[in-house]
LUMGU-798723 format. One record per atom (N, C-alpha, C): chain; atom name; x, y, z. Coordinates in nm, 4 decimals. Example, Ala and Ser with C-alpha at 12.3 -4.5 7.8 and 13.67 -1.06 7.14 Angstrom:
<rs>
+-------+------+----------+----------+----------+
| kette | atom |       xx |       yy |       zz |
+-------+------+----------+----------+----------+
|     A |    N |   1.3190 |  -0.5690 |   0.7800 |
|     A |   CA |   1.2300 |  -0.4500 |   0.7800 |
|     A |    C |   1.3200 |  -0.3300 |   0.7800 |
|     A |    N |   1.2850 |  -0.2250 |   0.7080 |
|     A |   CA |   1.3670 |  -0.1060 |   0.7140 |
|     A |    C |   1.2900 |   0.0030 |   0.7870 |
+-------+------+----------+----------+----------+
</rs>
This chain:
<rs>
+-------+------+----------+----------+----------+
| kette | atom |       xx |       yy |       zz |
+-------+------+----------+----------+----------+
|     A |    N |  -1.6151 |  -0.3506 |   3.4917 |
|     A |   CA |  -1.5211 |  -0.2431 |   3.4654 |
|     A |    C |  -1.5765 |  -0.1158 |   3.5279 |
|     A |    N |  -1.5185 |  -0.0518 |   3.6017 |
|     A |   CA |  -1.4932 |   0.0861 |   3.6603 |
|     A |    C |  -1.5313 |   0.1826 |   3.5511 |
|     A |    N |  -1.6086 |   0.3203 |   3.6786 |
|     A |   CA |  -1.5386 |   0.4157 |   3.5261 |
|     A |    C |  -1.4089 |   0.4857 |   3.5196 |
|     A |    N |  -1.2783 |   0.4415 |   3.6356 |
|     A |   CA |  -1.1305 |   0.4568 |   3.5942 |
|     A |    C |  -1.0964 |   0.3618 |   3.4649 |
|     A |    N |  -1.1342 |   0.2412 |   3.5115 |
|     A |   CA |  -1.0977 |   0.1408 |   3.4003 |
|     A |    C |  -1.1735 |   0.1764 |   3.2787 |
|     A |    N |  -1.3224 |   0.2173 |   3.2384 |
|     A |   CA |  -1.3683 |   0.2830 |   3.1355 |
|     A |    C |  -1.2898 |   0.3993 |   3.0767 |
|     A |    N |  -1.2255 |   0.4901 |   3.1304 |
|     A |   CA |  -1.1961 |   0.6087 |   3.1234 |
|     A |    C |  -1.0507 |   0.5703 |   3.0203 |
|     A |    N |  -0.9687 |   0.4951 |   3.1218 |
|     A |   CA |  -0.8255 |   0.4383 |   3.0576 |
|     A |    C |  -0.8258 |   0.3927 |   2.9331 |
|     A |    N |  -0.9534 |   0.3197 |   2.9388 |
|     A |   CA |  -0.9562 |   0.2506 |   2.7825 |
|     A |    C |  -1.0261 |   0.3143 |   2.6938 |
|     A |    N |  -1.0672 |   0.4061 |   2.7036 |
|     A |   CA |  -1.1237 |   0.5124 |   2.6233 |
|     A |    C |  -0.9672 |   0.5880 |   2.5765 |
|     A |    N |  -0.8689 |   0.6331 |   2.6552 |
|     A |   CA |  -0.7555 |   0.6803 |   2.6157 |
|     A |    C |  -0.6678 |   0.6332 |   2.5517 |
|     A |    N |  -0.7036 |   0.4718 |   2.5959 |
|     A |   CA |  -0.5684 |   0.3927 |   2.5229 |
|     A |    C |  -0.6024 |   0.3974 |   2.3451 |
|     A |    N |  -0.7269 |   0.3876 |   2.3374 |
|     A |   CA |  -0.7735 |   0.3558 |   2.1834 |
|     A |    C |  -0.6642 |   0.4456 |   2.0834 |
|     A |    N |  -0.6569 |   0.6007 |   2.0713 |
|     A |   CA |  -0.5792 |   0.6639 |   2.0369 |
|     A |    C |  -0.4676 |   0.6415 |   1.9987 |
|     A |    N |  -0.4180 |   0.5770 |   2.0862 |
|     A |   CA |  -0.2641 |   0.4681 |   2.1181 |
|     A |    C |  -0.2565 |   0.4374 |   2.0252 |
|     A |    N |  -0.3254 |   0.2770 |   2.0410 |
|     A |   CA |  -0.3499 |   0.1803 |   1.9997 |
|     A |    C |  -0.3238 |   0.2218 |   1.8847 |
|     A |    N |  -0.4435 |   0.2885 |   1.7852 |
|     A |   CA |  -0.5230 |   0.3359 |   1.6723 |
|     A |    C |  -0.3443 |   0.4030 |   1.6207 |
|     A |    N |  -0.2624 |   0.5442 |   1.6850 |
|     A |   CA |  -0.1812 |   0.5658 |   1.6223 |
|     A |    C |  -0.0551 |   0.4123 |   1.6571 |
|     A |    N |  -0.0391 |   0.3756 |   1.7176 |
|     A |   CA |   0.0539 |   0.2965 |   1.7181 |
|     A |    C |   0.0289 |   0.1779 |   1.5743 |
|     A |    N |  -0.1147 |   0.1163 |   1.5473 |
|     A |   CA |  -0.0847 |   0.0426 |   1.4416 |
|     A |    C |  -0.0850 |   0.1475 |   1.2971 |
|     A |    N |  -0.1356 |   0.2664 |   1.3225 |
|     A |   CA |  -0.1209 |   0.3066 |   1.1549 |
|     A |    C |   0.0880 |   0.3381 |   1.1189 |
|     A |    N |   0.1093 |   0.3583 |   1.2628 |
|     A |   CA |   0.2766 |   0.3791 |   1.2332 |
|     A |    C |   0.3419 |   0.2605 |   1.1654 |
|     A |    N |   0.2955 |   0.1515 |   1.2265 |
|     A |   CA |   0.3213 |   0.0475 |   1.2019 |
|     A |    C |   0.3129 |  -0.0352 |   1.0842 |
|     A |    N |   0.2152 |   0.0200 |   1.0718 |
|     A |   CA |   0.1251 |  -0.0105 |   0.8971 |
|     A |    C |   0.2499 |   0.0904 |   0.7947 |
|     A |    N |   0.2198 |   0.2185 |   0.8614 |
|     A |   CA |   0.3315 |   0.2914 |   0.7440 |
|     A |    C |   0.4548 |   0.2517 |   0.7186 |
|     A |    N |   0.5238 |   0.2355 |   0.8504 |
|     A |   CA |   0.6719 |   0.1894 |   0.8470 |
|     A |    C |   0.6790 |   0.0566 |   0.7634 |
|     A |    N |   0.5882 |  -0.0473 |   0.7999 |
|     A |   CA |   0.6079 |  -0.1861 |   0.6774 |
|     A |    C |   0.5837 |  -0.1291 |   0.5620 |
|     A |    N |   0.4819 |  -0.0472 |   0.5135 |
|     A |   CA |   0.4349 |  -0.0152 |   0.3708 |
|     A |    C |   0.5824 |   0.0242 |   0.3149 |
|     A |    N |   0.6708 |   0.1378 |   0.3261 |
|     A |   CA |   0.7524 |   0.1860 |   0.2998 |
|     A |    C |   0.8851 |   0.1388 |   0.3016 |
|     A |    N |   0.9086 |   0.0194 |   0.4065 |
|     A |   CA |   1.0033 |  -0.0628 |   0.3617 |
|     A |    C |   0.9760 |  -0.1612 |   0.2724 |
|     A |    N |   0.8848 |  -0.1914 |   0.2983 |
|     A |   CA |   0.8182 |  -0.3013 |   0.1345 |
|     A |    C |   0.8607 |  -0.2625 |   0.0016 |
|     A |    N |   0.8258 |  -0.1225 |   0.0297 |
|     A |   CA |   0.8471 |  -0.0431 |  -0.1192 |
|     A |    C |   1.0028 |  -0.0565 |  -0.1450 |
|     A |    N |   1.0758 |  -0.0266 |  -0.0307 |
|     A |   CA |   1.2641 |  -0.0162 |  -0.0478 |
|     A |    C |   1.2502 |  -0.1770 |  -0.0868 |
|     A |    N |   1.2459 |  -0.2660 |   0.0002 |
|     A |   CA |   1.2625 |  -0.3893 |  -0.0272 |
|     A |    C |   1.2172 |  -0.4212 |  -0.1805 |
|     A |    N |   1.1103 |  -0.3684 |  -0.2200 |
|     A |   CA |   1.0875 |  -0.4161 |  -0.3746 |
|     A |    C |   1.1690 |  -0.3239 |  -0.4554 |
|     A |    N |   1.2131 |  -0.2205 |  -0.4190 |
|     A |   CA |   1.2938 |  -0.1489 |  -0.5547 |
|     A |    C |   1.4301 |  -0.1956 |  -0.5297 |
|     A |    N |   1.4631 |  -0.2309 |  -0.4081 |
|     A |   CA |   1.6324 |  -0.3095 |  -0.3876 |
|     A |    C |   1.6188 |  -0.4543 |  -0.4513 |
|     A |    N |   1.4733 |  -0.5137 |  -0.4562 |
|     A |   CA |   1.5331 |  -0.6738 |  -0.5123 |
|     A |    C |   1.4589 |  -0.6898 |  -0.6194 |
|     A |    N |   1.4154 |  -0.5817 |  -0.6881 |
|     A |   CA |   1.3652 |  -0.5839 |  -0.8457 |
|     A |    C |   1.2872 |  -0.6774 |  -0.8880 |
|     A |    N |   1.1881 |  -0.6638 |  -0.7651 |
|     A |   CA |   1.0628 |  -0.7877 |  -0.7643 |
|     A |    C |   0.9753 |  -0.7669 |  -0.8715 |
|     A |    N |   0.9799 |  -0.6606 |  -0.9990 |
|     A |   CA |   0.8253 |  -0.6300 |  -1.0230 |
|     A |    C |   0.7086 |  -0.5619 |  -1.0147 |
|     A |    N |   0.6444 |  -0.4791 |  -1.0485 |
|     A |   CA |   0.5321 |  -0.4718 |  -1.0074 |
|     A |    C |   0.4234 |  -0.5429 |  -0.9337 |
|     A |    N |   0.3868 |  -0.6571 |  -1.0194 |
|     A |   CA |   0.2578 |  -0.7442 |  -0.9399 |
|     A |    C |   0.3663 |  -0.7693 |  -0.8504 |
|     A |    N |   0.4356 |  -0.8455 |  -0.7289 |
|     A |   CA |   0.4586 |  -0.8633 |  -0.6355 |
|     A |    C |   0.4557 |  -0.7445 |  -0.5427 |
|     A |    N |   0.4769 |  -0.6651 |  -0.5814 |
|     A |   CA |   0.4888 |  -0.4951 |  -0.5262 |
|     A |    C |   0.4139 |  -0.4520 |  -0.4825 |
|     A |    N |   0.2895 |  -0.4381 |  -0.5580 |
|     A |   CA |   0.1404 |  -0.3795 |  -0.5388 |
|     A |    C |   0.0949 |  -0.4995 |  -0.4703 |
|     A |    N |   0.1472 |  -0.6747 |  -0.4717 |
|     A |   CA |   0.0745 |  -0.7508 |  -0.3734 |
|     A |    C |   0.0688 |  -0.7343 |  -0.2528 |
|     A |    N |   0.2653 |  -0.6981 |  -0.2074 |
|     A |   CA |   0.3231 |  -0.6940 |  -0.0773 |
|     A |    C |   0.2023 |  -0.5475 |  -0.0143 |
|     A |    N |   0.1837 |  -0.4938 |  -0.1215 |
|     A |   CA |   0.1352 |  -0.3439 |  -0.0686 |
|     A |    C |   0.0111 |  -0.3433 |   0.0071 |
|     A |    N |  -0.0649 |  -0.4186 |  -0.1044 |
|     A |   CA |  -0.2064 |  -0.4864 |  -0.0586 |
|     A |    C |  -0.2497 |  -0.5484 |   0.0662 |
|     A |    N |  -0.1554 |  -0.6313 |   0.0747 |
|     A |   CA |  -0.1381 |  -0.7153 |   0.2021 |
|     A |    C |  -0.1186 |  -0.6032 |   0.3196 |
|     A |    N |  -0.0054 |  -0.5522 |   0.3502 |
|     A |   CA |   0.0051 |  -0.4413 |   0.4311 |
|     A |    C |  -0.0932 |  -0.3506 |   0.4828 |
|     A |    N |  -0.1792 |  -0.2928 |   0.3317 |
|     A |   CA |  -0.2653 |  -0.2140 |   0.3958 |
|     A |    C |  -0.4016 |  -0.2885 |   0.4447 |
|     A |    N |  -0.4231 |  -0.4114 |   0.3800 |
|     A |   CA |  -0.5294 |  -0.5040 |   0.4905 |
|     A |    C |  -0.5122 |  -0.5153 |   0.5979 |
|     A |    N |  -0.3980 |  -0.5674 |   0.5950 |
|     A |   CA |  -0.3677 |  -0.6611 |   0.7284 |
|     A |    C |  -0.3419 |  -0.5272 |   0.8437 |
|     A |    N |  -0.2976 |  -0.3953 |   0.8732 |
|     A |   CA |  -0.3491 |  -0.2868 |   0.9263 |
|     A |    C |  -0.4686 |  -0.2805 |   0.9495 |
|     A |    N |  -0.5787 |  -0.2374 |   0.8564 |
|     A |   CA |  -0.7048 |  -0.2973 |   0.8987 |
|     A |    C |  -0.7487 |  -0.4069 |   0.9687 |
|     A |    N |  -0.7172 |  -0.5048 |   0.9307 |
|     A |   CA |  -0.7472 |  -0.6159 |   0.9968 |
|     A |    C |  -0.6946 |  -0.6107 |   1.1163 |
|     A |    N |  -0.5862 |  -0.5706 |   1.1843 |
|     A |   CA |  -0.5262 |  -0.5581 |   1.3072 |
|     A |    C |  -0.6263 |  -0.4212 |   1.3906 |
|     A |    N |  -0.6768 |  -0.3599 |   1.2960 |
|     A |   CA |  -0.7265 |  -0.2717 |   1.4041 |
|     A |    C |  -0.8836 |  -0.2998 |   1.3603 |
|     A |    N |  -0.9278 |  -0.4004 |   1.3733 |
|     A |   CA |  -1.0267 |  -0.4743 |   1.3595 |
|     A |    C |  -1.1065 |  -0.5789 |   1.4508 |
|     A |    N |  -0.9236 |  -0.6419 |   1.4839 |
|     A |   CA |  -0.9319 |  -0.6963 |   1.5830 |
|     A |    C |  -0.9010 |  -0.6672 |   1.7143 |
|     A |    N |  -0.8657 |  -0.5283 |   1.6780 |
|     A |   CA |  -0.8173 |  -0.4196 |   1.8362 |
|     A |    C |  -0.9351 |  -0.3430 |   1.8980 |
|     A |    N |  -1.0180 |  -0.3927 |   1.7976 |
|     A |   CA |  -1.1959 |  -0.3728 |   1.8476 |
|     A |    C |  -1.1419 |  -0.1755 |   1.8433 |
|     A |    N |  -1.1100 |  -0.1274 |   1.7275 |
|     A |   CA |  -1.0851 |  -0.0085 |   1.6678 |
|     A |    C |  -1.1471 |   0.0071 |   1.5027 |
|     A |    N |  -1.2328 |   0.0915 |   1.4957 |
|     A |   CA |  -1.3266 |   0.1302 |   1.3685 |
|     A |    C |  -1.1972 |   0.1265 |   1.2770 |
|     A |    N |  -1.1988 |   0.0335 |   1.1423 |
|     A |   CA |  -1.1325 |   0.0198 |   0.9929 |
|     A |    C |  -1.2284 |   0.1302 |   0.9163 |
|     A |    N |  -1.1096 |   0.1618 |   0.8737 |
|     A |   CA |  -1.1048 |   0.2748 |   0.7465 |
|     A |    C |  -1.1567 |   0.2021 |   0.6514 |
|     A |    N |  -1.2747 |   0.2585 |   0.6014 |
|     A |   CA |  -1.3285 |   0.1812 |   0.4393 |
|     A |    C |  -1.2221 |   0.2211 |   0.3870 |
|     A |    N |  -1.1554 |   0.3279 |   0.3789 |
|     A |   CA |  -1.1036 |   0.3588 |   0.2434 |
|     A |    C |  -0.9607 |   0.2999 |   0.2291 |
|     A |    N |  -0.9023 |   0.2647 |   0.3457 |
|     A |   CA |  -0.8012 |   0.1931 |   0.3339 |
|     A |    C |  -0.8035 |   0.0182 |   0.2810 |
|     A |    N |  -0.9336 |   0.0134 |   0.3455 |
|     A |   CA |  -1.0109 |  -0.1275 |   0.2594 |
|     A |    C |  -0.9795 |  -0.1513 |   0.0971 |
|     A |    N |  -1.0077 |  -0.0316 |   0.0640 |
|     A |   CA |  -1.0836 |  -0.0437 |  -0.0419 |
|     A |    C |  -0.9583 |  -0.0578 |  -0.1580 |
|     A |    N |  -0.8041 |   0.0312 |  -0.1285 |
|     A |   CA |  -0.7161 |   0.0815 |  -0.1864 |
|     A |    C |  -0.6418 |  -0.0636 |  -0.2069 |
|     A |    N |  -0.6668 |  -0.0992 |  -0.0770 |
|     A |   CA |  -0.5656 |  -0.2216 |  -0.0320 |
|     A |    C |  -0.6197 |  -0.3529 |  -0.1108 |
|     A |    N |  -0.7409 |  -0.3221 |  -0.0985 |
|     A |   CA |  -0.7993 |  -0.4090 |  -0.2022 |
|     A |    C |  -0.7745 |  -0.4202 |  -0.3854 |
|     A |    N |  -0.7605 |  -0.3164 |  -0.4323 |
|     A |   CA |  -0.7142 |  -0.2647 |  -0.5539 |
|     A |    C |  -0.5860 |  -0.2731 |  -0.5282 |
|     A |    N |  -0.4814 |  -0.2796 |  -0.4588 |
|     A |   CA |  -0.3715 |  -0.3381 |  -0.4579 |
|     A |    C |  -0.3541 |  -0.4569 |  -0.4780 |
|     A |    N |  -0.4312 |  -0.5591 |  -0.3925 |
|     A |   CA |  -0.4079 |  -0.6457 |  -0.3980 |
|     A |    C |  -0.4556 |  -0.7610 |  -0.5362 |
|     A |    N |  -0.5652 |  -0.6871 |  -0.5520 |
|     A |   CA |  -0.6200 |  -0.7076 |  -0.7047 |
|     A |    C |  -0.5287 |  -0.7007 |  -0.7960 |
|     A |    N |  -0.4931 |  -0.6030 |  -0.8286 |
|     A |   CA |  -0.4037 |  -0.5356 |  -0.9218 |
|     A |    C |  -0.3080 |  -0.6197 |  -0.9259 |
|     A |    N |  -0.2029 |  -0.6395 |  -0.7945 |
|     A |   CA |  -0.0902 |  -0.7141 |  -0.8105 |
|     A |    C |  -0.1233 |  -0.8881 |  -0.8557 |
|     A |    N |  -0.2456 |  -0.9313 |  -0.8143 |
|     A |   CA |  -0.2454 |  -1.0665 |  -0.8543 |
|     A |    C |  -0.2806 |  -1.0299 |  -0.9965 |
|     A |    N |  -0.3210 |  -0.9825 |  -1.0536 |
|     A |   CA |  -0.3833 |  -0.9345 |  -1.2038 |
|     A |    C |  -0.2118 |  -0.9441 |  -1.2885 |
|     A |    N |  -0.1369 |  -0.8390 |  -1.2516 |
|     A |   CA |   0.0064 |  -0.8800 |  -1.3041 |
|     A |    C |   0.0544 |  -0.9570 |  -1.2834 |
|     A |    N |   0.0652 |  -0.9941 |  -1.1570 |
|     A |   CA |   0.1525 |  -1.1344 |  -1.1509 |
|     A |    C |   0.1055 |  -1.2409 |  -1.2119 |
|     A |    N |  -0.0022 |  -1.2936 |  -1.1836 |
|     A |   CA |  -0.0483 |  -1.3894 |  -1.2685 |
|     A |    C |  -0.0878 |  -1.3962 |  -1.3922 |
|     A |    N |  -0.0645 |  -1.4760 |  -1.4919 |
|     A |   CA |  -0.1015 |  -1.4878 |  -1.6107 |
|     A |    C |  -0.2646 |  -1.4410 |  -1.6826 |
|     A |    N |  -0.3127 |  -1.3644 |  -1.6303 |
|     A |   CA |  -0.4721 |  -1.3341 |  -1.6570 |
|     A |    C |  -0.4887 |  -1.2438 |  -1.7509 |
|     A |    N |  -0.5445 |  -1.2923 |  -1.8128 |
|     A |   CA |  -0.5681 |  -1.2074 |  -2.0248 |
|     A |    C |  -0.6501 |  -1.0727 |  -1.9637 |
|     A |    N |  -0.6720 |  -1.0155 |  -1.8713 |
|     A |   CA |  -0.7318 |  -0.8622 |  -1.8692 |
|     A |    C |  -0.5969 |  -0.8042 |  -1.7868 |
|     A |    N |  -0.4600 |  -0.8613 |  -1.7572 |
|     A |   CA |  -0.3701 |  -0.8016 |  -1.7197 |
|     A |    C |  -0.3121 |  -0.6610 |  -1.7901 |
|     A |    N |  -0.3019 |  -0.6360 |  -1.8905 |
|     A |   CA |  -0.2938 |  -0.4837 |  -1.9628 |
|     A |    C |  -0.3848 |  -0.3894 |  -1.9238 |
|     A |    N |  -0.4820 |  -0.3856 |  -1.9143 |
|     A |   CA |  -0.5609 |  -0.3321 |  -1.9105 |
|     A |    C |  -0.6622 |  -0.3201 |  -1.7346 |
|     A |    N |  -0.6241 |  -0.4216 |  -1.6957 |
|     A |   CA |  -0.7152 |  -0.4177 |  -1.5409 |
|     A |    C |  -0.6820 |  -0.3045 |  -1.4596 |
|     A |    N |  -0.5564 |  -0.3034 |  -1.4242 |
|     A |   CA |  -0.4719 |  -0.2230 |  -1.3200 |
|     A |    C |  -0.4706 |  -0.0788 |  -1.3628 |
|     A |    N |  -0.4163 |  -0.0164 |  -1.4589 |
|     A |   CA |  -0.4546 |   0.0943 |  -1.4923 |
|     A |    C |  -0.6011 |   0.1475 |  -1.4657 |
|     A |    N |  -0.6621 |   0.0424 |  -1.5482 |
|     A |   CA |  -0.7863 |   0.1338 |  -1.4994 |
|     A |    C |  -0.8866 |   0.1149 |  -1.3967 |
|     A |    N |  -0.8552 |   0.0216 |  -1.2892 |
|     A |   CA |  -0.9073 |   0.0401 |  -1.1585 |
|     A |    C |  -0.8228 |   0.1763 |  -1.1085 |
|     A |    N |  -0.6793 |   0.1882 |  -1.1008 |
|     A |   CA |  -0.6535 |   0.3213 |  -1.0563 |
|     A |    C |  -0.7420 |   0.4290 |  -1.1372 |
|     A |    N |  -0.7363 |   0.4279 |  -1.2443 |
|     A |   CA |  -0.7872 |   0.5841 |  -1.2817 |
|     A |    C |  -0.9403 |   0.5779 |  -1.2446 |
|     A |    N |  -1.0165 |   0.4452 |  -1.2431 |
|     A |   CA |  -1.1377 |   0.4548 |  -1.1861 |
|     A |    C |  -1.1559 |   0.5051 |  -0.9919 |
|     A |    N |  -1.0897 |   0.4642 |  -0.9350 |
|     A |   CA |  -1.0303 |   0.4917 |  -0.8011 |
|     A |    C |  -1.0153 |   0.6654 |  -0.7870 |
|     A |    N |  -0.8868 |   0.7016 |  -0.8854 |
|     A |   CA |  -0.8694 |   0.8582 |  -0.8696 |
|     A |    C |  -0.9704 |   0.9680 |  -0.9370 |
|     A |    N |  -1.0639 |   0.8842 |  -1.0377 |
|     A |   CA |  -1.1325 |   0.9874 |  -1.0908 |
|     A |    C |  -1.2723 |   0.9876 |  -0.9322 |
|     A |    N |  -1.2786 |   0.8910 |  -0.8386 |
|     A |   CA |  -1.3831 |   0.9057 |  -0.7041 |
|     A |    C |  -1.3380 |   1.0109 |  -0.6298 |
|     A |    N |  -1.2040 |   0.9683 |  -0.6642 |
|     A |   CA |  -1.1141 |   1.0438 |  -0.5118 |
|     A |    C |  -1.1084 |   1.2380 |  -0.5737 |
|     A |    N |  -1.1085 |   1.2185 |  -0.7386 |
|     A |   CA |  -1.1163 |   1.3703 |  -0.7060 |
|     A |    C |  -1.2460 |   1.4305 |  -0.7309 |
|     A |    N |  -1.3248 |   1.3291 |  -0.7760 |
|     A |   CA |  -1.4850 |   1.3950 |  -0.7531 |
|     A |    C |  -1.5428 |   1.3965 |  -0.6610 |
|     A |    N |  -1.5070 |   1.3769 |  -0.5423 |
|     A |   CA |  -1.5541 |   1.3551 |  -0.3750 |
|     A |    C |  -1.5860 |   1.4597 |  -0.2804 |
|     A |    N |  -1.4992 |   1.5285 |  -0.3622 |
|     A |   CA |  -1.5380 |   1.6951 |  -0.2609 |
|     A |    C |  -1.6505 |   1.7558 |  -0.2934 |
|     A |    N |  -1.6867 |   1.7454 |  -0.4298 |
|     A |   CA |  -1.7898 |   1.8051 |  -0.5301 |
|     A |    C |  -1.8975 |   1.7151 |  -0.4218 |
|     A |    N |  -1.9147 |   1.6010 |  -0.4526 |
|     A |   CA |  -2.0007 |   1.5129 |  -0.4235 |
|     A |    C |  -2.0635 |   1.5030 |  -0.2675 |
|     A |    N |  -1.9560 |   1.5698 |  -0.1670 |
|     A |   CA |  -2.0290 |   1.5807 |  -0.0431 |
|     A |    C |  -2.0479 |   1.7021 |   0.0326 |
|     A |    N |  -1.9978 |   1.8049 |  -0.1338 |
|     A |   CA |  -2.0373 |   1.9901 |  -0.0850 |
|     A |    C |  -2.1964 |   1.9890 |  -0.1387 |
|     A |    N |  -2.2498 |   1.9061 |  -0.1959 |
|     A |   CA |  -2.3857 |   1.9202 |  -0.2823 |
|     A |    C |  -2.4713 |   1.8077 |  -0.1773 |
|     A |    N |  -2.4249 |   1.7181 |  -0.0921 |
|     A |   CA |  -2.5057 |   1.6854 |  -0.0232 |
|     A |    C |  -2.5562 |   1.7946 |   0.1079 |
|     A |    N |  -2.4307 |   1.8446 |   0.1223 |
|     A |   CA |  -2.4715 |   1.9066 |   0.2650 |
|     A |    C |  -2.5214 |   2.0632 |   0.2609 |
+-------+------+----------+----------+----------+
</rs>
């Protein structure tokens, strides 16, 4: 490879990178219409959601483009969450709630947490 051909593909990444998060958004958000038009539920909801925001990652994973931990991580607690409701599992009351509030109480102590490192 050239450094034209280096250069190009240094530009395309950007692309790439915004073209799958559009992509990622636009499914996320019809998922959501699609589940409030066919009154799927929650656990199927937060599954479809889960899935979505992996499989974004995973696509820009394999686009040899750096994954977002944090989209990892959400998508993961989605996907948790929704098998937790959907399926019959005796910590279902109680799981999902409080992985979110465990999740949002990081997300708003985070600023604190990396103004005191630096």
């Amino acid at each position: 490879m050239d450094d034209t051909q280096r250069g190009q593909a240094g530009r395309d990444a950007p692309d790439k990178a915004a073209l799958i998060e559009s992509v990622g958004w636009g499914l996320f958000f019809i998922w959501i219409g699609v589940a409030l038009l066919a009154d799927i539920g929650w656990g199927l909801a937060l599954l479809g959601m889960g899935v979505i925001s992996l499989g974004s990652q995973g696509v820009r994973r394999l686009s040899a483009l750096k994954v977002d931990g944090w989209s990892v991580i959400i998508g993961t607690c989605l996907l948790v969450t929704g098998l937790a409701i959907w399926l019959p599992l005796p910590t279902r009351s109680w799981f999902g709630p409080a992985f979110f509030f465990v999740i949002a109480a990081v997300t708003l102590a985070s600023p604190w947490m990396h103004r005191r490192k630096s």
